[in-house]
C-alpha positions in Angstrom: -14.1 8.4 -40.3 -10.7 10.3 -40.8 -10.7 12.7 -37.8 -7.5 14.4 -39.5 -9.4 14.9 -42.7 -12.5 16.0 -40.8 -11.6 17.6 -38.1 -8.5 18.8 -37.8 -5.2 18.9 -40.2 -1.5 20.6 -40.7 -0.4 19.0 -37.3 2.9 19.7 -35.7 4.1 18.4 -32.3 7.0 19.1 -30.3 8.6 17.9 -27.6 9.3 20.9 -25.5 11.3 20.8 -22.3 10.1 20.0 -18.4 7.8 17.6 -20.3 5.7 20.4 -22.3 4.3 19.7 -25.7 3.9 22.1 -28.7 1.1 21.5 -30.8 0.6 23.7 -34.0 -2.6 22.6 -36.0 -5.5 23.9 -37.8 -9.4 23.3 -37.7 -10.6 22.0 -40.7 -12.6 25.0 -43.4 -15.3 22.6 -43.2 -15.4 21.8 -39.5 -15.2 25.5 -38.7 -17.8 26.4 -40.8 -19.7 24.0 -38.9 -19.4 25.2 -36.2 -19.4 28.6 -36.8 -23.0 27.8 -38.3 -23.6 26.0 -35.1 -22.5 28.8 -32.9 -25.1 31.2 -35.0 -27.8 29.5 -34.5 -27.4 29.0 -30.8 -27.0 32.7 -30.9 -30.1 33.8 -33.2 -32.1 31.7 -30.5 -31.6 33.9 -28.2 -31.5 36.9 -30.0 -34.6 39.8 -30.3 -35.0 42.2 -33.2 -37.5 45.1 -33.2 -40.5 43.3 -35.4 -39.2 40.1 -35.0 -40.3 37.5 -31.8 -37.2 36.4 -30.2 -35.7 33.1 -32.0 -36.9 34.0 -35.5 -35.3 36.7 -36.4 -33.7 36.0 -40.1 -30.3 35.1 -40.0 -29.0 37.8 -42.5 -30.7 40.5 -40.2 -29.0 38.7 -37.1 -26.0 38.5 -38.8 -26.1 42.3 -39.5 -26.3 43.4 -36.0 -24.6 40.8 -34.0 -20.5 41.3 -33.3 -19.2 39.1 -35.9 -15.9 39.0 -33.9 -17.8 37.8 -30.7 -19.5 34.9 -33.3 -16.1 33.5 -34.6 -14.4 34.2 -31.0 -17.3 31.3 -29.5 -17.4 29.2 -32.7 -13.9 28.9 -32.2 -13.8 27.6 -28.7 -17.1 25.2 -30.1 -14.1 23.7 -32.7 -11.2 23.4 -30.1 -13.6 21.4 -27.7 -13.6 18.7 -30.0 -10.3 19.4 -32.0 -8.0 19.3 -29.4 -9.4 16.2 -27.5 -9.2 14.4 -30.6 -5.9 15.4 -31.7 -4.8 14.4 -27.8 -6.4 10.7 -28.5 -4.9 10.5 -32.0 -1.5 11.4 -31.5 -1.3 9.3 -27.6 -0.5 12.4 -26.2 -1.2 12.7 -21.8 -1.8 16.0 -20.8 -1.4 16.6 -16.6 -3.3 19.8 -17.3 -5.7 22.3 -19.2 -3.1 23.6 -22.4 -2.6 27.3 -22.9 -4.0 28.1 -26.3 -3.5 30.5 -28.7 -6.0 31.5 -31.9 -3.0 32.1 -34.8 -5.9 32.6 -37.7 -9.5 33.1 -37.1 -11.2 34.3 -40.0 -14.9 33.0 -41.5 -14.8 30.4 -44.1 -11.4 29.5 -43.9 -9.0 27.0 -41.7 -8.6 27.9 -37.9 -5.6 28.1 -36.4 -4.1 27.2 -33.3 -1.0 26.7 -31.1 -1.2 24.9 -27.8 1.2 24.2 -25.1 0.7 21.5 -22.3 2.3 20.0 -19.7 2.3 15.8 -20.4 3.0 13.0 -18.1 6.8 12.6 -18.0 8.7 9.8 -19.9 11.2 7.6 -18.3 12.6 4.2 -18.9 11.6 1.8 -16.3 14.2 0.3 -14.1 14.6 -3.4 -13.5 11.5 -3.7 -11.2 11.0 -7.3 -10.7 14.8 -6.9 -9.4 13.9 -4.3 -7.2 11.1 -5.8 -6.1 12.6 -9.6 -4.9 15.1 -7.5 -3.0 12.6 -5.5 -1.2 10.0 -8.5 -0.4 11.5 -11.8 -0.6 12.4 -13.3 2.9 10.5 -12.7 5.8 11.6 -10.4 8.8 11.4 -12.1 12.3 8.4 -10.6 14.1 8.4 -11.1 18.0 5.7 -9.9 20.3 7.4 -9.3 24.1 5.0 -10.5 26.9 6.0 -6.8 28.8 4.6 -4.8 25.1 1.4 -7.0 26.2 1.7 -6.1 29.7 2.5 -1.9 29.0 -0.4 -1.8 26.3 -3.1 -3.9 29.0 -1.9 -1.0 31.8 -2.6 2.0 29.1 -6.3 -0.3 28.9 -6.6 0.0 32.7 -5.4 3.8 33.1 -8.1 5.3 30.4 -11.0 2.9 32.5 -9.3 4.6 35.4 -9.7 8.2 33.9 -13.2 7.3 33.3 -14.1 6.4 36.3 -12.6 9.2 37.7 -14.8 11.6 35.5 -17.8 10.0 36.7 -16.9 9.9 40.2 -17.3 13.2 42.7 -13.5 12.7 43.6 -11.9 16.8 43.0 -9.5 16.9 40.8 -5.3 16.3 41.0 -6.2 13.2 43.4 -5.1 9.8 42.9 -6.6 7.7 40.1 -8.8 5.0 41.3 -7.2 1.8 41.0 -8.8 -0.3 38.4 -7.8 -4.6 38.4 -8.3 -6.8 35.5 -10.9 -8.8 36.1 -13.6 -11.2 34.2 -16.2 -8.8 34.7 -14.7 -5.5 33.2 -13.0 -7.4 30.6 -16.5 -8.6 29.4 -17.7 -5.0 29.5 -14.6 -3.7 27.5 -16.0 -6.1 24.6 -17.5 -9.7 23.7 -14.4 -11.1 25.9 -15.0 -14.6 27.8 -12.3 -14.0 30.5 -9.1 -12.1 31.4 -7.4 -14.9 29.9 -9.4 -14.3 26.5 -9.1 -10.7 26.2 -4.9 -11.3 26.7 -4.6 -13.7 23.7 -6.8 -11.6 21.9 -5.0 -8.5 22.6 -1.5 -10.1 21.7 -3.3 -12.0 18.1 -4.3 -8.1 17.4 -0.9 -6.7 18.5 1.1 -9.3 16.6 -1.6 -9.0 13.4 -0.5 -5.3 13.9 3.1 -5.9 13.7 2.7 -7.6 10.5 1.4 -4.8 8.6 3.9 -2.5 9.6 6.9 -5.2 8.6 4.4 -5.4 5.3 4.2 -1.5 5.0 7.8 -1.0 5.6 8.7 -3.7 2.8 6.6 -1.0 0.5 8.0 1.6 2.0 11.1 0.1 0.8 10.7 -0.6 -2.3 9.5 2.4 -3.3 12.4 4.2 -2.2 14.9 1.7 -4.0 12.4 2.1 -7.3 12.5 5.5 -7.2 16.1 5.8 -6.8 16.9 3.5 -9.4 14.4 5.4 -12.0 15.1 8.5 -14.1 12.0 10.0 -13.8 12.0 13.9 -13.3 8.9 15.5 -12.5 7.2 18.5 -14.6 8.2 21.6 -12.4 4.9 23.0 -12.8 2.7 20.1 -11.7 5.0 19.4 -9.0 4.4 23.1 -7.4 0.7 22.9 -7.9 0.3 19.8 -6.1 2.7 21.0 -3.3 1.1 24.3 -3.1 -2.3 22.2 -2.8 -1.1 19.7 -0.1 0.2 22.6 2.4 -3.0 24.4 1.9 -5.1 21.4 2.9 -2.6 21.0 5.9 -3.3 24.8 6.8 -7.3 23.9 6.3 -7.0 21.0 8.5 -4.8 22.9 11.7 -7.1 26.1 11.2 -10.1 23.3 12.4 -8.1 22.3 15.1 -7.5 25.9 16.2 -3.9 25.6 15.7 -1.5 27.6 13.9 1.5 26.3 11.9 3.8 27.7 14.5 2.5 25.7 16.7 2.2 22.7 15.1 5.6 22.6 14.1 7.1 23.5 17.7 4.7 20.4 18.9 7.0 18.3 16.3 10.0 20.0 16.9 10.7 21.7 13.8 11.2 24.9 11.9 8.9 25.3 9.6 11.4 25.5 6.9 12.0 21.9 7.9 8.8 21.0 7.5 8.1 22.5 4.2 11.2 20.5 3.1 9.7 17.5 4.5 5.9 17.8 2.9 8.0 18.4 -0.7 10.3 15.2 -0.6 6.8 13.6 0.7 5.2 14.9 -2.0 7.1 14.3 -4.8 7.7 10.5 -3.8 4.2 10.2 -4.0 3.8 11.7 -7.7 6.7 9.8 -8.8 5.6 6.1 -7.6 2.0 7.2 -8.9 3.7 7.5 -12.3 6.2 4.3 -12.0 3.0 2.2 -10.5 1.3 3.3 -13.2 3.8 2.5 -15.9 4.4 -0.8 -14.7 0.7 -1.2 -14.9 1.1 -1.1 -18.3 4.0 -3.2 -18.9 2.1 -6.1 -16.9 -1.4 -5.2 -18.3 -2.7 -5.0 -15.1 -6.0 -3.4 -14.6 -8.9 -2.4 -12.1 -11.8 -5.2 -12.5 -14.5 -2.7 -13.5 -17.2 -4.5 -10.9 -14.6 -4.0 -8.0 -14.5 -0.6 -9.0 -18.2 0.2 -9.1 -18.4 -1.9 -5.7 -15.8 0.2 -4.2 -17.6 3.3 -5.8 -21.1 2.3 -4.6 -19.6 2.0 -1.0 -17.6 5.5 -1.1 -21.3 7.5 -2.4 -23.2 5.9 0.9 -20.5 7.7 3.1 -20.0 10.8 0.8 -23.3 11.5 -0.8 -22.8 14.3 -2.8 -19.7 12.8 -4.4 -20.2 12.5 -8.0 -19.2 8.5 -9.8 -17.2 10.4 -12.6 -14.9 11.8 -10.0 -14.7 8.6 -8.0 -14.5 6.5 -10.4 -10.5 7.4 -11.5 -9.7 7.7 -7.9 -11.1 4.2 -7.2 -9.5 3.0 -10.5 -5.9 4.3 -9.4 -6.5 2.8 -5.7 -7.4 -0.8 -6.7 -4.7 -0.8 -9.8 -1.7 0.3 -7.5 -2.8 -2.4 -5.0 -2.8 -4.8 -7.6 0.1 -4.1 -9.2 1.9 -4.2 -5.6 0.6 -7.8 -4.9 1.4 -9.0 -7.9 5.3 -7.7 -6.8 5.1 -9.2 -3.7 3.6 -12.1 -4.5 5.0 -12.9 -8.2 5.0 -16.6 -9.9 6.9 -19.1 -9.0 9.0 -19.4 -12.6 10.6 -15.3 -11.6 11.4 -16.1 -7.8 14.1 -18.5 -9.3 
């Protein structure tokens, strides 16, 4: 089927600036009058008449007391629900939100007319990546565990058992904390440790695995700075303030549940708030623009999310949340896995490109 024919035709795009999109097209005669028809009878259903039981009154009597205006107003939105996501998939366009639309002719038994405007992912040529990339992870970085980091993180251990003990004791307050010794025995209580022996080794493997995802997160952290300084891309100003505007609210949300005020908050992390709304922004927009660079190099390497990881990854997410719907989760999900993905394949890449 010819959706252009059918559905819609007389289509003009435009590239508009901040990455905004004109387009200027019109609802088919036929498809209108479709759905105008449509829109009638859904109406009539519900409509009562004096001699008539409700849902069969004729449609010329219906016709004759209903507001036409309100009829063609609601058939109208009926023909844009399906034009304009059709016209969207047709013409590869990638809305980031709901287009501002205007009816430009609205009139039964004829075309419908339309002009919307929408802000669309924004376009930029991809820098060298794989460059970027070698720079960023090849080699490793020396990682070295000191027996004293061991030592500092086993005391913190023995001064929270201390404070516990404390609690539990009669002692008043502002004494000395009870000293508390390693030993097998309270090792084996603190977890499934054989001896103080065991629980050190143990404590410097997790230490040392710890160590090695922050060299690995720093490597990301890295490379996405270098990608995105390297890249062109320029944010759509109005996306860009909705998501900011979003973020800080959530941050507002979160320190209202911790009875704490923004003042205070920032005073804790020694800033003006001015600071720190200049902070959450450059945060911000980082994120947005390695979503969109991850996602474009996605693309280029045809990389996507295995759909049973995704419904695995769903499944688990709905035991712990419920009332969380799959369609929302799914594109979350989707964007999670495919980022991660596309990240190992970076850090990792074939042998033939580390030459």
């Amino acid at each position: 089927m010819n959706n252009t024919s059918t559905i819609y035709q007389n289509i003009k795009i435009k590239k508009l600036a901040d990455s905004k999109v004109s387009i200027e097209a019109e609802v088919t005669e036929d498809f209108f009058n479709q759905c105008f028809k449509e829109t009638t009878e859904r109406f009539r259903q519900e409509f009562e008449a004096p001699g008539f039981r409700k849902g069969h009154v004729p449609e010329q009597i219906f016709l004759e007391r209903v507001n036409q205006g309100h009829l063609l107003e609601e058939a109208a939105e009926a023909a844009l629900r399906k034009a304009y996501p059709q016209i969207i998939i047709d013409n590869d366009i990638k809305p980031l939100a709901t287009p501002s639309v205007t009816i430009t002719k609205l009139a039964p038994k004829n075309p419908m007319g339309f002009k919307a405007e929408v802000t669309v992912r924004p376009e930029a040529k991809l820098p060298d990546y794989k460059k970027i990339a070698k720079k960023a992870f090849l080699g490793e970085v020396p990682i070295e565990l000191r027996e004293e980091e061991v030592e500092t993180f086993i005391k913190q251990i023995l001064d929270m058992e201390a404070k516990v003990r404390d609690r539990a004791s009669e002692n008043p307050k502002n004494t000395e904390l009870p000293a508390v010794e390693l030993t097998d025995e309270l090792v084996k209580q603190l977890g499934s440790f054989e001896n103080v022996e065991d629980f050190k080794s143990k404590i410097r493997e997790d230490m040392l695995a710890q160590k090695k995802l922050e060299a690995a997160r720093d490597k990301r952290e890295n490379f996405a700075k270098q990608l995105i300084e390297a890249s062109t891309l320029i944010l759509p100003k109005e996306i860009t303030e909705e998501e900011i505007e979003s973020s800080f609210a959530r941050i507002l949300q979160d320190l209202k549940a911790a009875n704490l005020t923004l003042e205070d908050y920032v005073k804790r992390l020694n800033k003006t708030e001015d600071e720190f709304r200049k902070e959450n922004r450059e945060q911000i927009e980082s994120q947005m623009k390695m979503r969109f660079l991850l996602e474009d190099i996605a693309n280029e390497e045809k990389i996507k999310a295995p759909e049973e990881e995704v419904q695995a990854e769903v499944s688990r997410l709905r035991k712990t949340n419920p009332e969380a719907r799959s369609d929302d989760l799914i594109p979350y999900v989707e964007l999670l896995i495919r980022n991660e993905m596309v990240l190992r394949s970076l850090e990792n890449p074939p042998v033939s490109e580390l030459k």
